[in-house]
N, C-alpha and C positions, 0 to 999 in steps of 0.2 A: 477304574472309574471312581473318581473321588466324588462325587455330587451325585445327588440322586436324578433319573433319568425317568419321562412317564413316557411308557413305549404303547402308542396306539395304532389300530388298526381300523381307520373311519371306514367299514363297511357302507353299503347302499341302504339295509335292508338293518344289520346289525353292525355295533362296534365293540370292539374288546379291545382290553387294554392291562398293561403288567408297570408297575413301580419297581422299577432297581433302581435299589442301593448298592453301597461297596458290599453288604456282606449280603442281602436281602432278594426275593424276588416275589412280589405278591399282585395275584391277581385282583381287580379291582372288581366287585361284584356287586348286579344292579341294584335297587331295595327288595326284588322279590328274591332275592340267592343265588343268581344264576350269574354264570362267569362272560354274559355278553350282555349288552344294552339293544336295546330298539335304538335307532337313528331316527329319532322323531322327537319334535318341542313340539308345546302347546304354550301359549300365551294369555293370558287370562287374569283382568284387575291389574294388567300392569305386571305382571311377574311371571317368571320361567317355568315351565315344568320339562324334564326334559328322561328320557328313556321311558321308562314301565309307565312313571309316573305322568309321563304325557299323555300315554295310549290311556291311560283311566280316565281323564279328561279328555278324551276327543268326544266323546257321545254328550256331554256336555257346553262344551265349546268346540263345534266343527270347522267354524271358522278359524279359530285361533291356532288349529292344529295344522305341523305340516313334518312329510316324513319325505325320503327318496330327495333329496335336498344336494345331493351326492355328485349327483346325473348333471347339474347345472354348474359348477365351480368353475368359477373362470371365465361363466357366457355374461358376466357384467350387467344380465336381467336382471328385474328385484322380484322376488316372490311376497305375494300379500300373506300377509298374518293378521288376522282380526280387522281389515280392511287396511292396515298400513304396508310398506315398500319394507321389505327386509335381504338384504344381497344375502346368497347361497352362505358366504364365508361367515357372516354374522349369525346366523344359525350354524354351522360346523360350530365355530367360537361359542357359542350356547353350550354344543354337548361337550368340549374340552372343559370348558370352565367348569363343570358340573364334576368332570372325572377328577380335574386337576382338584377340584374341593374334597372329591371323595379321597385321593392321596393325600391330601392335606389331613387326614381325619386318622391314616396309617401312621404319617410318618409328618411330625409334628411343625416343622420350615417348610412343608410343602414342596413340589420340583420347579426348575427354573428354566428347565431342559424340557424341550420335546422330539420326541423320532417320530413321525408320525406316516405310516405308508401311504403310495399314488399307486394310482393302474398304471401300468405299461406305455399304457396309449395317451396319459395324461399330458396334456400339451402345456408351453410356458405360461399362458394366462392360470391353465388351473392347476402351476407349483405354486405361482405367485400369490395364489388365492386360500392356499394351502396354508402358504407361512402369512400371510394376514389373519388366517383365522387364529391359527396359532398364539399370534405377537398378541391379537384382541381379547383373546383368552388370559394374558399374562406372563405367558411364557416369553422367557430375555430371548431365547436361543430355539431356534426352531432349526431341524436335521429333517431331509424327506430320502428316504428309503422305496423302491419300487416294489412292487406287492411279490412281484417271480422272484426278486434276489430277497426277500426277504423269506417265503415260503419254501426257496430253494434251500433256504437255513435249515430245514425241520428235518432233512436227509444227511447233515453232515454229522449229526453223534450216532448214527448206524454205520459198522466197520461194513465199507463195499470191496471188493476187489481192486485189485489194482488194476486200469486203464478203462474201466468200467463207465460209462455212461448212464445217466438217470435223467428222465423226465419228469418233472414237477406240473402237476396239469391242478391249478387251480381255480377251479369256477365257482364265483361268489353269485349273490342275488342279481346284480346290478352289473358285473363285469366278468373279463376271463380272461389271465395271463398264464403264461405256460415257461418256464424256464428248461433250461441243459444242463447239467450237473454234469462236471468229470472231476472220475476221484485218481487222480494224479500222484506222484512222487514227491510232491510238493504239499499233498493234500486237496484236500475238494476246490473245485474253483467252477464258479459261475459264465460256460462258455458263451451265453448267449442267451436272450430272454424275447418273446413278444407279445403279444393281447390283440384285443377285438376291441372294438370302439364302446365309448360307454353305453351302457343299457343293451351288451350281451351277455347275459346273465340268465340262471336260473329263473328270475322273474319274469322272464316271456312264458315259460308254461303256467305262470298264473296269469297272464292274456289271456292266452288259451282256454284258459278254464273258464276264467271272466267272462269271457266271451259266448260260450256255450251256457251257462249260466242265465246270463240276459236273456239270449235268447226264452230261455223257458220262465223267465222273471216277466219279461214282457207279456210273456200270451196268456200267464195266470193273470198280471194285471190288467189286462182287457177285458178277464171276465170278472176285473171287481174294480168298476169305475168308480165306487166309491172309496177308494184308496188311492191316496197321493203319499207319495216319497219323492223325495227332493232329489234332485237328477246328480249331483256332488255326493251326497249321502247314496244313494243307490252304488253309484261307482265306488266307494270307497267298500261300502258293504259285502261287494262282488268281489271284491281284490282278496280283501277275508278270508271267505268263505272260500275260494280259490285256491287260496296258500294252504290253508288248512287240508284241502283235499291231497295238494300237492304232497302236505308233511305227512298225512296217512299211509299212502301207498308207499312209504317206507319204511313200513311195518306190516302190512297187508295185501293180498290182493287186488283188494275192493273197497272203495273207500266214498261215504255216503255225508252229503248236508242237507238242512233245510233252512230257505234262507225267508222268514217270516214265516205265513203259513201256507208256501205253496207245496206242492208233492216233494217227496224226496228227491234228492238230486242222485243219481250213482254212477260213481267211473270206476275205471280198471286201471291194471297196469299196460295192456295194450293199448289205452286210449292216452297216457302218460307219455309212453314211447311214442306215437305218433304227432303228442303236441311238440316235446321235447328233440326229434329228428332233426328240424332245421338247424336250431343253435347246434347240437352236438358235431353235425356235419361242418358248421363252422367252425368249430374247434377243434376238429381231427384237420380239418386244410391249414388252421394255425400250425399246429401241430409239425405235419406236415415240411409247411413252408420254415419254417424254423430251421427243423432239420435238416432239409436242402440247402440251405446257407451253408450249412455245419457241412456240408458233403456226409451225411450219415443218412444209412436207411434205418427203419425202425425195426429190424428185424436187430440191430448192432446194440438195442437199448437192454442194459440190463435190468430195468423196471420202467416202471410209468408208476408213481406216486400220486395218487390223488390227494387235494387239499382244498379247503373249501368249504362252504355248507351246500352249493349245488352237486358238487361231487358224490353227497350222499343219496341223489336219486336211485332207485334200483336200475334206471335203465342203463345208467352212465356205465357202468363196469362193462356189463356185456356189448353195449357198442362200440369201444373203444379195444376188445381185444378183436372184435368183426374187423372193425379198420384199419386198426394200426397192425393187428398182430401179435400185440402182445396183453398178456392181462394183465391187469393192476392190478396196485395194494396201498389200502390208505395210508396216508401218510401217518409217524409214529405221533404226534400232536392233531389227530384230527382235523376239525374245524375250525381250530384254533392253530392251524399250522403259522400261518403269514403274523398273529403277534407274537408266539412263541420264536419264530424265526429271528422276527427284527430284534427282541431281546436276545438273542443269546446273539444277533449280528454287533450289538452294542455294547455286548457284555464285552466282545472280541476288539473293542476300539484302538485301547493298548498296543495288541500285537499288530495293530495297522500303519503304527506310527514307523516301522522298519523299511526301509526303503526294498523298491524289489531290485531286479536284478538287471545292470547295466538295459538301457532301449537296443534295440537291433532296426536296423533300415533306417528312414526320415522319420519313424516316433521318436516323439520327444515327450516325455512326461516330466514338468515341470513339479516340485517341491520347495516348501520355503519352510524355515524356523523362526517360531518367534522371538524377536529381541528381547536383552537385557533379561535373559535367565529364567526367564518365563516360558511353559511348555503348552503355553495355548492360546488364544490371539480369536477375537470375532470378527471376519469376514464382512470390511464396512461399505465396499464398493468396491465392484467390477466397471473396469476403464475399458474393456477390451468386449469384445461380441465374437461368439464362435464365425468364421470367419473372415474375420480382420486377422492384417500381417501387423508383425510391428516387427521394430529395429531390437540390436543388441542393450541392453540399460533403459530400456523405454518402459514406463509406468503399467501394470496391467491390472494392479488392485491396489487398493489401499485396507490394512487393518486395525483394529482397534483393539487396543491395550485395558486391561482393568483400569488401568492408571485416568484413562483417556485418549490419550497420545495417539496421531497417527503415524501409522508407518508406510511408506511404498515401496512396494511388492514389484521388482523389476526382473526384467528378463536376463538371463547371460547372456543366453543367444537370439539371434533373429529365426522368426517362422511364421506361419497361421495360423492362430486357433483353430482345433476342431472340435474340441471338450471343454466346459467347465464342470466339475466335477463337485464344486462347493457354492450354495447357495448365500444368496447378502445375506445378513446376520446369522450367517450358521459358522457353529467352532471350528478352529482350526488347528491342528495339533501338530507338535515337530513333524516333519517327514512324512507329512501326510500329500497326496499324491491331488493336488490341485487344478491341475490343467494340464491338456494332452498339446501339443501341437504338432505340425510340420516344418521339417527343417528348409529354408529354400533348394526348390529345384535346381537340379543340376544338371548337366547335360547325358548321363544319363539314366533321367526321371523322363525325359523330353516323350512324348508318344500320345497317339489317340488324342489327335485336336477336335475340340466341337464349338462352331462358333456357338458363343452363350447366346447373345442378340445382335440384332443391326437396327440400328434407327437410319431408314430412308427420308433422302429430299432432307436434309444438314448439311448448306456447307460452310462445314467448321474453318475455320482460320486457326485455333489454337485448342488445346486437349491439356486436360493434367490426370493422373489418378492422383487418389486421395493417398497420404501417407496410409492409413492402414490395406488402401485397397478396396474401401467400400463404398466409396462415389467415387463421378465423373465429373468434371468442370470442363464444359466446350464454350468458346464465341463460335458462333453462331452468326453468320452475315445475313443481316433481316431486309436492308435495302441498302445503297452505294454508300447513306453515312448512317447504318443505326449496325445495332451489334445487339445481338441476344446471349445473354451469358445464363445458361442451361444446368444445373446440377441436376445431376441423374444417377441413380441407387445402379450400382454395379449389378447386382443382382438379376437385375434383368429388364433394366433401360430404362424405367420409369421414372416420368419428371417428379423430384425434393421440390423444386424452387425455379424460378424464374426471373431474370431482372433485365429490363430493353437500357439499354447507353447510347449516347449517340456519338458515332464516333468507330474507328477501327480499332478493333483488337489485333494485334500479332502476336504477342503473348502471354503465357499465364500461368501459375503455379501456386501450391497450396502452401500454405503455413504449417511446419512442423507438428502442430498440436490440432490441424484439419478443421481450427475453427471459420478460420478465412481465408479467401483467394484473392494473390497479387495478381493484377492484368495491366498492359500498357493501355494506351487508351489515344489513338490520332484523330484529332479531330481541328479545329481553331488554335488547340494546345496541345503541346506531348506532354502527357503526365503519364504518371505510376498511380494507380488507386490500387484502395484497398476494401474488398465486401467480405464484410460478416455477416456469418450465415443466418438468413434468419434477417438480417437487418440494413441497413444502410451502408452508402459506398463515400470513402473517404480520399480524398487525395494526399498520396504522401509526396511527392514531388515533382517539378514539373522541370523538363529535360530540353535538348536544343534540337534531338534528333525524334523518329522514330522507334522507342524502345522496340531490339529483337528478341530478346531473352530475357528471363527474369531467375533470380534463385534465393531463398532464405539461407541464413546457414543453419546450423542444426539444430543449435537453441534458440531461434524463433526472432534473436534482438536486430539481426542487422539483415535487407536485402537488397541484395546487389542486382542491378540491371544497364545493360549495354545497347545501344544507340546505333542506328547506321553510321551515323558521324565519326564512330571509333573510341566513344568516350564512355569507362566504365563509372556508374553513379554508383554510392555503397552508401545506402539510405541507415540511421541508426534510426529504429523505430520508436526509443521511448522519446529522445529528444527530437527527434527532427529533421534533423541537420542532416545534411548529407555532401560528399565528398567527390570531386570531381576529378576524374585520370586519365588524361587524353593520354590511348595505346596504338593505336592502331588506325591508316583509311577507312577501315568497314570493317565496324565488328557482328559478330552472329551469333553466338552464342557463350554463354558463360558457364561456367558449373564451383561451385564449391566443393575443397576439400571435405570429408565429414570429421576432420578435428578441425576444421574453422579460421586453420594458419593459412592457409590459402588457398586459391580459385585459378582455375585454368578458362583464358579468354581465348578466341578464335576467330579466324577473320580475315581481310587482307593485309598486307603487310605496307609500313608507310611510306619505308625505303624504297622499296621495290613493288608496282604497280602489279598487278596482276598476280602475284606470288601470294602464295597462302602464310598463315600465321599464328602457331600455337604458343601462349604466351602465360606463363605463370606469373599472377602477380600477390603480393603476401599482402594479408590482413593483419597480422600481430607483429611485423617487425622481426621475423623468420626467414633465414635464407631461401631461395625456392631453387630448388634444377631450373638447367636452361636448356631449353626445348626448340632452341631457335632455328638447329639444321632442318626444320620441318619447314618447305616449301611450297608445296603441294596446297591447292585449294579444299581448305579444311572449313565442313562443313558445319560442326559441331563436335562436343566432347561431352563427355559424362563421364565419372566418376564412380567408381564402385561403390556399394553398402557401407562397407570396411574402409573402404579409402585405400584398398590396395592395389587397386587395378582401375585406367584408366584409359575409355575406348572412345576415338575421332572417328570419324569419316571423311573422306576427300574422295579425290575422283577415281572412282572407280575400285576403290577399295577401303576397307574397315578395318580398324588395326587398333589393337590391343596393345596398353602399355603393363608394365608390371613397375607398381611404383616405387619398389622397394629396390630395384635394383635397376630400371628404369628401360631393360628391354623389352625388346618388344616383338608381335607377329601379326600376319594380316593374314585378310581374306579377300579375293578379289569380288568385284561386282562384275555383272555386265553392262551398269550403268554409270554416267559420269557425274548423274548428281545422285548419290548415295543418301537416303535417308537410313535413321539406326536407331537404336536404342541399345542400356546396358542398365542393366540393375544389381553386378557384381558378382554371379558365377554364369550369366548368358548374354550373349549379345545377339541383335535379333538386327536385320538390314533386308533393302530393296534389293535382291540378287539379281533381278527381271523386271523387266515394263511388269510382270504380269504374276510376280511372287515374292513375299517373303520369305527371308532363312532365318533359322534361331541353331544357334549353337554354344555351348560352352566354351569361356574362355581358355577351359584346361581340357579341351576335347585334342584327342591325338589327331594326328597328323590323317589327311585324308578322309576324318568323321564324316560322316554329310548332314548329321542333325537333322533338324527339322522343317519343311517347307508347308509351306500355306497359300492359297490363292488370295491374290490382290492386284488394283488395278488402282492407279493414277493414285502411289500414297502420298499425303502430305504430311506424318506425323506417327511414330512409331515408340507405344510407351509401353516398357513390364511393367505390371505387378510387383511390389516391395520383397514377395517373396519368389518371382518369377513362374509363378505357373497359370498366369494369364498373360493376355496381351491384347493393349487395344490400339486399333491402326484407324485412323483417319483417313478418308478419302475424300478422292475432290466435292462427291454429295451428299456423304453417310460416314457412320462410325459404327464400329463393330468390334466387340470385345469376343476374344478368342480364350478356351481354356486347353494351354498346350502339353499340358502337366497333371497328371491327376492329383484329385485333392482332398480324397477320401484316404483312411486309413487303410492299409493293407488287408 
């Protein structure tokens, strides 16, 4: 670690936090000496006060004051301070800026860096909210850390056995994550973490209390109607007075307030255990359920480590060895287990930069270095969404250099994201393990199909998936001359957009870079348009026939579409211009190579009436194979991923080319018009009136892959990475998941 790093712990209720240096680690402590801050600002004249020094002004300024700010990160509500709107993240950013000042007071440049912990359960609005508060505080670089993998840190400098298992059960005020520690041959690794939603926390037994509290707050002030307290000031009072009872009984018995001048208040430890039962039961089921993932009983655990400051309730230990079985022991870092963690998780950055060991199965964990000699690069944007497929050399991030300089972050291979593992502006260091994905499906991945969704009463004319696989593009026939062109989130059929044409569609397909969709368009005129998404539709050319097919090539500049008349157009989209090549009586469909040298048309043949027609024609002045022995009424073709395999349809059978050597194999149908698809290791066709088959093009002899119910298809498309499929039918479209897509 060359820079200094401020490693915090935004607590609900409290925050702590540690300053490493290269040689240094110091705890940052509030103005009264204590090695933890209150999570609370007050606002007063204009200016900040923020930890001890807030809670001194709240009895002063009640308004101004606001604490548990925690709970809301991410919900995009504004909470008032002194009557104005202030978002959750601009008070986090209050108490950084505060700590970042008090590092600044240790160590003389101040940090530029933040690590800063989430709960478990913390969802993408509130990382996003996390690193704004961050950035608004000052910090260049902001790193988020999960409160179990960091807390699960505070067990790894104790020697455990070897194959040993540990449980990390951390309950803070406000939250509760739980991690699996296995101490391995490899050393400790973090097998698995989970949590409870925000605001289950140690702070429900000051509900609890609060609650019983009022109670008798109330019926003293009924007999003194000449006493008014303000109903915000009562409840805050209660919360107090609550907590405090809370922090006694963990030292005592019996544990006594008064809160003004009414009688004393007195609880027990029996009445602690009783408030405190729900949550804990919730977190023995965490627990629990954790576990069950892991296939482990708790009886296999060689501790349960408490960490936390709810942890230090007295009832917590003896319930937790009732339920689970086993008894705890606090973690060796206390309360301060989860900052102490993340610093020494940060200390450990270095040795993370070493790649691990070879992936096993369809994981793929992606890594990248930084250019030009440089051993660390800021994460400037993510082009990609966990998942999206994308191709071999296709863009998935761009970074940013000291210098400025961008750089893009490409794929070797094709797959889905399923992980990002580095947030926008957080570092990036050689060999650090950036994104997970899935290799595409292969035949055999093929198993357990679930249709995702059907949207009924659609009848589509034409279907695309999006290049990465995360929308849909259908026309849509609205009356005999209007056409509805439909973008719908793959996810789960919901309409993006909408736009009415008038006019037929036959076909349509997406723009390499999925910002627009080409569609023919029969109406008064046969043209090619073009709609960007989001905007207006352009005409790129207008044709003698009906366009049946349409295709980009891979970089985006030129697309080519073919005509019943037989004539292929190959539109160049920055100029305009476009290129007319009478091939064939009746053409059907087209496909481009994916190096761009050339496209395979289909169709009838002009010699010979009724004969079918596979016909290579070149884009750059490159020889192509001749394909002409194919006779046979060939219904379409498509082209592999790679460009190395190339699969038709004709009557009655689907047949695989291998383009490197240019044989080939088939599969019968028991239809004579064959609809298909191929996405480059599966090809998926109408085998029945009444079913789909998907099989591998490298499946052995006799495989039988995979079948699916369908009726009346007109239009069969994979997924980029083949472990979906959406089929069109004559009055609906239905996206199938034929391939799982979860990690193993």
């Amino acid at each position: 670690m060359i820079e200094p790093v401020l490693v915090v712990d935004l607590g609900t209720t409290t925050t702590s936090a540690i300053l490493l240096t290269a040689d240094d680690h110091r705890v940052l402590k509030d103005v009264t000496g204590l090695d933890w801050w209150p999570t609370a600002v007050c606002r007063a004249g204009g200016r900040w006060s923020v930890g001890d020094a807030a809670e001194a002004r709240k009895l002063e300024y009640p308004f101004g004051y606001r604490a548990r700010f925690k709970d809301h990160m991410g919900s995009g509500e504004p909470l008032l301070i002194d009557g104005e709107p202030h978002t959750p993240e601009a008070l986090a950013a209050e108490v950084l800026r505060e700590l970042r000042r008090a590092a600044r007071e240790s160590f003389a440049a101040g940090p530029r860096r933040l690590l800063i912990t989430v709960p478990a359960a913390a969802d993408e609005p509130w990382r996003e909210a996390t690193i704004t508060a961050g950035h608004l505080a000052g910090f260049d670089e902001v790193e988020l850390l999960t409160e179990p993998a960091a807390a699960a840190q505070s067990v790894f400098a104790r020697v455990w056995p070897r194959d040993s298992h540990i449980l990390v059960y951390d309950l803070g005020g406000g939250t509760f994550d739980v991690a699996l520690v296995r101490f391995g041959d490899a050393g400790p690794e973090v097998v698995g973490w989970a949590g409870l939603p925000p605001g289950s926390g140690a702070d429900q037994v000051d509900l609890v209390f609060a609650a019983d509290l009022k109670i008798a707050l109330d019926r003293w002030l009924a007999e003194h109607p000449e006493l008014f307290v303000d109903e915000a000031f009562r409840a805050d009072m209660l919360r107090e007075h609550a907590r405090k009872l809370k922090h006694d009984l963990t030292g005592s018995d019996v544990a006594t307030t008064r809160v003004l001048a009414m009688p004393v208040h007195r609880v027990n430890r029996a009445m602690l255990a009783e408030a405190a039962e729900p949550l804990l039961a919730e977190t023995v089921a965490c627990c629990r359920d954790l576990l069950a993932r892991h296939a482990m009983e708790p009886s296999k655990l060689k501790a349960v480590v408490l960490a936390g400051g709810g942890s230090k309730m007295p009832v917590v230990a003896p319930y937790l060895t009732e339920h689970l079985g086993v008894r705890p022991e606090p973690a060796p870092d206390g309360t301060s287990a989860v900052v102490e963690g993340a610093a020494r998780w940060a200390r450990g950055a270095a040795g993370r930069r070493i790649s691990a060991a070879p992936p096993r199965g369809p994981v793929v964990p992606l890594r990248w270095s930084a250019p030009d000699g440089t051993t660390s690069a800021v994460l400037a944007r993510w082009l990609v969404e966990p998942g999206d497929c994308f191709r071999a050399g296709d863009v998935l991030a761009r970074i940013r250099l000291d210098t400025g300089a961008l750089y893009d972050m490409t794929a070797p291979t094709a797959g889905r994201v399923t992980h990002r593992h580095l947030n926008e502006r957080q570092e990036l260091f050689d060999g650090d393990w950036a994104l997970t994905s899935l290799r595409p499906a292969r035949h055999a991945d093929l198993g357990a199909p679930a249709e995702l969704w059907r949207l009924e009463g659609l009848p589509a004319t034409a279907s695309a998936l999006s290049p990465t696989g995360a929308r849909v593009a259908l026309a849509v026939r609205a009356a005999p001359s209007r056409t509805r062109l439909l973008i719908v989130d793959a996810r789960d059929g919901a309409a993006i957009e909408e736009t009415e044409v008038v006019g037929r569609v036959h076909a349509l397909t997406w723009s390499p870079d999925g910002l627009n969709v080409a569609f023919s368009l029969s109406s008064n005129d046969q043209e090619v348009r073009l709609l960007a998404l989001g905007g207006e539709t352009r005409t790129q050319a207008r044709t003698t026939g009906a366009v049946q097919d349409l295709a980009f090539t891979l970089d985006g500049s030129r697309l080519l579409a073919v005509c019943g008349k037989g004539t292929l157009y190959d539109i160049d989209l920055a100029s305009g211009q476009t290129t007319e090549t009478a091939l064939m009586r009746h053409a059907a469909s087209v496909a481009v190579h994916p190096s761009g040298a050339f496209c395979a048309v289909t169709g009838e043949s002009r010699s010979t009436p009724g004969a079918g027609s596979l016909t290579m024609v070149s884009l750059s002045g490159v020889p192509v194979p001749d394909l002409s022995h194919v006779k046979s009424q060939v219904r379409g073709a498509r082209f592999g991923r790679d460009g190395a395999g190339l699969a038709y349809a004709s009557r009655g059978r689907v047949t695989f080319v291998d383009t490197a050597t240019w044989n080939s194999r088939c599969w019968d149908s028991g239809l004579d018009d064959v609809v298909h698809a191929y996405q480059g290791e599966l090809l998926a066709w109408t085998a029945a009136p009444d079913s789909v088959r998907i099989a591998g093009d490298d499946a052995p002899a006799g495989a039988s892959g995979l079948t699916l119910p369908a009726r009346k298809v007109v239009s069969l498309e994979l997924a980029p990475d083949g472990r979906r499929l959406l089929i069109i039918h004559q009055a609906s479209a239905a996206l199938w998941r034929i391939a799982p897509e979860g990690l193993p």
